[in-house]
N, C-alpha and C positions, 0 to 999 in steps of 0.2 A: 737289716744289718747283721742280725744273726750267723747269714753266709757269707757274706762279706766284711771282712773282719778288717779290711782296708778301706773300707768305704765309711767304716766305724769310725779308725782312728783319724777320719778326714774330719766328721761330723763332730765328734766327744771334744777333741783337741782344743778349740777356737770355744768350746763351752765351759769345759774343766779353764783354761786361762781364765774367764773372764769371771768364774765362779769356785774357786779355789775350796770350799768348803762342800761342796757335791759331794760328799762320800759315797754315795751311790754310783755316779758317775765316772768319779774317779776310780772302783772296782771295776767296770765297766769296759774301761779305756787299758786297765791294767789288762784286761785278758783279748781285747783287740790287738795290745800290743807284743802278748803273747804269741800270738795265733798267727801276726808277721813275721817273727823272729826278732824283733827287737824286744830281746829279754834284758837287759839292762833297764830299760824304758820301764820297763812293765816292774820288774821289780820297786825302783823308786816309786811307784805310785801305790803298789802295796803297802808300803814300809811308810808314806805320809799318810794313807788311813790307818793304819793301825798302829801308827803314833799320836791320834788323835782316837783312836775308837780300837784299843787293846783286845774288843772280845768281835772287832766283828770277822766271824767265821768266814767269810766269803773271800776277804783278804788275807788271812793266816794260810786258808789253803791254797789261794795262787801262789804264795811266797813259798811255801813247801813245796811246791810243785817245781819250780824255780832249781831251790835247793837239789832238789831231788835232782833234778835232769845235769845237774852241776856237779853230781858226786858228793853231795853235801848230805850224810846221815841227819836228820831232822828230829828231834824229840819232842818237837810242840804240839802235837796233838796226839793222844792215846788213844786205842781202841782197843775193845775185848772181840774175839773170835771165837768161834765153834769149827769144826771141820771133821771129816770122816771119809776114809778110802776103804775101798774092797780091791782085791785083788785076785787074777783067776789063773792055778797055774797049772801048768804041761801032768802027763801022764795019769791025770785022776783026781792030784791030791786035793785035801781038803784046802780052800783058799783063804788068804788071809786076809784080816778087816784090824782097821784100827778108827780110833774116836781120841777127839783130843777138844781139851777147852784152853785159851790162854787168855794174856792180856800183852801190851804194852802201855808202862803208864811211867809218862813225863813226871820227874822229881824237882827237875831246877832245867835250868835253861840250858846247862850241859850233861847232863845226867839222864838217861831213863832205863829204868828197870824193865826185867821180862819176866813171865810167869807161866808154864805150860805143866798138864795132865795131862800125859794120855793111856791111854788102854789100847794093849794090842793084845788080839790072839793069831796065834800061830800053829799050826797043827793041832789043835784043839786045846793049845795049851796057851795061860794067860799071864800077860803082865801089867801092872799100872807103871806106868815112871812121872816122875814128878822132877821138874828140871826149875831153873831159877839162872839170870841171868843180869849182866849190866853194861850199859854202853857209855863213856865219859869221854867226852870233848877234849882233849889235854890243850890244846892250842887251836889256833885259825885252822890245820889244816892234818890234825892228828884224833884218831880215835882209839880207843883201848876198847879194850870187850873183855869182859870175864865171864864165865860158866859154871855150872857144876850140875849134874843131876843125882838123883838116888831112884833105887827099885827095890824096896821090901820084895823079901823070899825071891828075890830073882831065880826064873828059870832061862832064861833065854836075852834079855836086856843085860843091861851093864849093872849090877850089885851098886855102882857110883862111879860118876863121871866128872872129871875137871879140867877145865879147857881158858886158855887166853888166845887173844889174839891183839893186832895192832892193824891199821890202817893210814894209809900216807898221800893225802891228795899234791901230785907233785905241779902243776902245773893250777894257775889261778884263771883257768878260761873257763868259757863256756861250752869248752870242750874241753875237759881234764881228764887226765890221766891219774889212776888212782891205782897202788901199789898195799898189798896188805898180807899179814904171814899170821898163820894159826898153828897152836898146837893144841892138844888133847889127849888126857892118860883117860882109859876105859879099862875099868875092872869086872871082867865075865866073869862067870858060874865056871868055864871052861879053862880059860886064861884072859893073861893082860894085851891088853892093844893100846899102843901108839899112834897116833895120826900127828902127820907135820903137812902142811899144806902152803904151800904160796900161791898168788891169787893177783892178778893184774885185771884192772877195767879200764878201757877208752869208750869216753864218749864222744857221738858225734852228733851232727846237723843240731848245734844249739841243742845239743843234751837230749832229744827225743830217743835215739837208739843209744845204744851199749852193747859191746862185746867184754864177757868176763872169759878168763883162761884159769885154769886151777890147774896145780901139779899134787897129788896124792901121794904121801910115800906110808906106810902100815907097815908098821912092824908088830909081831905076834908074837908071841909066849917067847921064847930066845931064841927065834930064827932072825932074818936075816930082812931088811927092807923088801916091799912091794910096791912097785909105781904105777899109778894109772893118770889118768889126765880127764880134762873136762872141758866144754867149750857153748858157753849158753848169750844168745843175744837177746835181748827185750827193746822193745819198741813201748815207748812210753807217751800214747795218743795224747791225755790229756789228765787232768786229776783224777784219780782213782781208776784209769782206763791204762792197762797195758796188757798186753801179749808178750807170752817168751817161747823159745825152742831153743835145744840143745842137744847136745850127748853126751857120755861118757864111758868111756871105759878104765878097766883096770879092776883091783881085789875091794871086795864090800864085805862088811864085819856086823851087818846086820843082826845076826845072831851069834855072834861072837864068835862065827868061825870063817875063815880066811875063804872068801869062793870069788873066782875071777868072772866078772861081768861085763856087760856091753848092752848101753842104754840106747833108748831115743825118746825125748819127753818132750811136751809140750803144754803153755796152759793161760791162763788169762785171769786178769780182776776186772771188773764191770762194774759202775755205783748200780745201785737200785734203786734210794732213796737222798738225799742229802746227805745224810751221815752213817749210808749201811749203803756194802757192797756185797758181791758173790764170789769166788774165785772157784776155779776149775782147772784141773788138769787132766793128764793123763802119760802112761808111760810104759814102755815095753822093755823087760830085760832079756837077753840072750847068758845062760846061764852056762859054767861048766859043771854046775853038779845035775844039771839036766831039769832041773827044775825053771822053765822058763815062765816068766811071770807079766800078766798086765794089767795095771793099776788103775783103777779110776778115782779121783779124790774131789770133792767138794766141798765149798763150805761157807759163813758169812762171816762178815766183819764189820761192827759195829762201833764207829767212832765217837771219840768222845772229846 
């Protein structure tokens, strides 16, 4: 039944009736009825196991996965991450590597906090940033975000960062439409940066893929706006299993100074385990200060 996920919901259907209390079964049938596209279906069947059985894992992550493919941000289940890129770039110079630990960890049922280190060196030179973050549910179909980071003795990172944004699922399907705007002050070693950002998602095929649009505008020390653009799709196979690609161009303030790019990136998460996965990318910038760069980055994530 395994590959046949219709020949499941033939078999589970007439069992789960006749035995309403099957919590196994009932998981079971939830993700046959995934796997046809009858996500309604499938959600109701998570949501009466784990209104009878709060911790079992197997129906909180179908119900996320749901969520997820819905445009629906999700706080119910935490996990801590490791991750680390290298990067190799044009003319000689010495490449850059960073290391980074976080977390995400569920506070309440609209609430979750974020927590990220990391370490970069750059031309031989180094920085830790230490960032802090939170996501709040305001209503059925609204999300807030706040940020901020710091960088003791910054050379190159932002001295402290603070950032809000908002998010708007406009449409209650299983293809929504989600609408969201960010800003960001960045205080450099060199000068100030501005980021304002809008940011549109459609989802499609019952939430499996997404196309996101982002507009860039950067303004630097008292010059004048900078626009760039961005355009990244994800294919969302199944729990913990998606693929993205995208590009972008326009000015990056990486090192706090204004240089106009042109990306192409690509990358994936894969479970390994139950509750630990892998993610992978990689990415190629076209640079005007001639410094062209390509990134490889890896890492895991361990849920919790």
């Amino acid at each position: 039944m395994a590959g046949d996920p219709g020949r499941a919901v033939e078999l589970l259907e007439p069992w789960v009736a006749a035995n309403p209390q099957d919590l196994d079964a009932r998981v079971q049938l939830g993700y046959a009825l995934l796997a046809v596209n009858e996500t309604d279906a499938a959600a109701a069947e998570f949501r009466f196991v784990l209104a009878g059985a709060p911790d079992y894992v197997d129906a909180a992550q179908g119900l996320a996965l749901i969520e997820q493919r819905r445009g629906v941000p999700t706080v119910r289940q935490g996990f801590f991450y490791v991750e680390g890129a290298i990067s190799d770039l044009s003319q000689g110079r010495e490449g850059w590597s960073e290391v980074a630990a976080g977390a995400l960890v569920p506070l309440s049922a609209t609430v979750s906090s974020n927590l990220r280190a990391t370490h970069y060196r750059r031309f031989g030179i180094e920085d830790a940033e230490l960032a802090i973050g939170a996501t709040v549910q305001a209503a059925a179909n609204s999300w807030f975000t706040f940020n901020g980071s710091i960088t003791p003795s910054a050379d190159f990172r932002p001295e402290w960062s603070a950032g809000v944004g908002v998010e708007q699922r406009l449409t209650n399907s299983a293809n929504p439409l989600v609408v969201g705007f960010d800003a960001s002050f960045q205080r450099f070693p060199v000068q100030d940066v501005l980021l304002l950002s809008p940011v549109v998602t459609q989802y499609f095929d019952d939430g499996r893929y997404s196309i996101t649009a982002r507009a860039n505008a950067i303004r630097a020390g008292g010059g004048s706006f900078r626009l760039g653009t961005s355009v990244r799709a994800d294919h969302y196979a199944r729990e913990r299993l998606r693929f993205f690609l995208g590009a972008a161009t326009g000015p990056d303030t990486d090192l706090g100074v204004v240089t106009n790019t042109t990306a192409l990136f690509a990358g994936t998460e894969f479970p390994l385990t139950r509750t630990i996965s892998m993610t992978a990318s990689a990415a190629h910038e076209w640079r005007d200060d001639d410094l062209d760069r390509t990134e490889g980055r890896l890492g895991l994530r361990f849920g919790f």
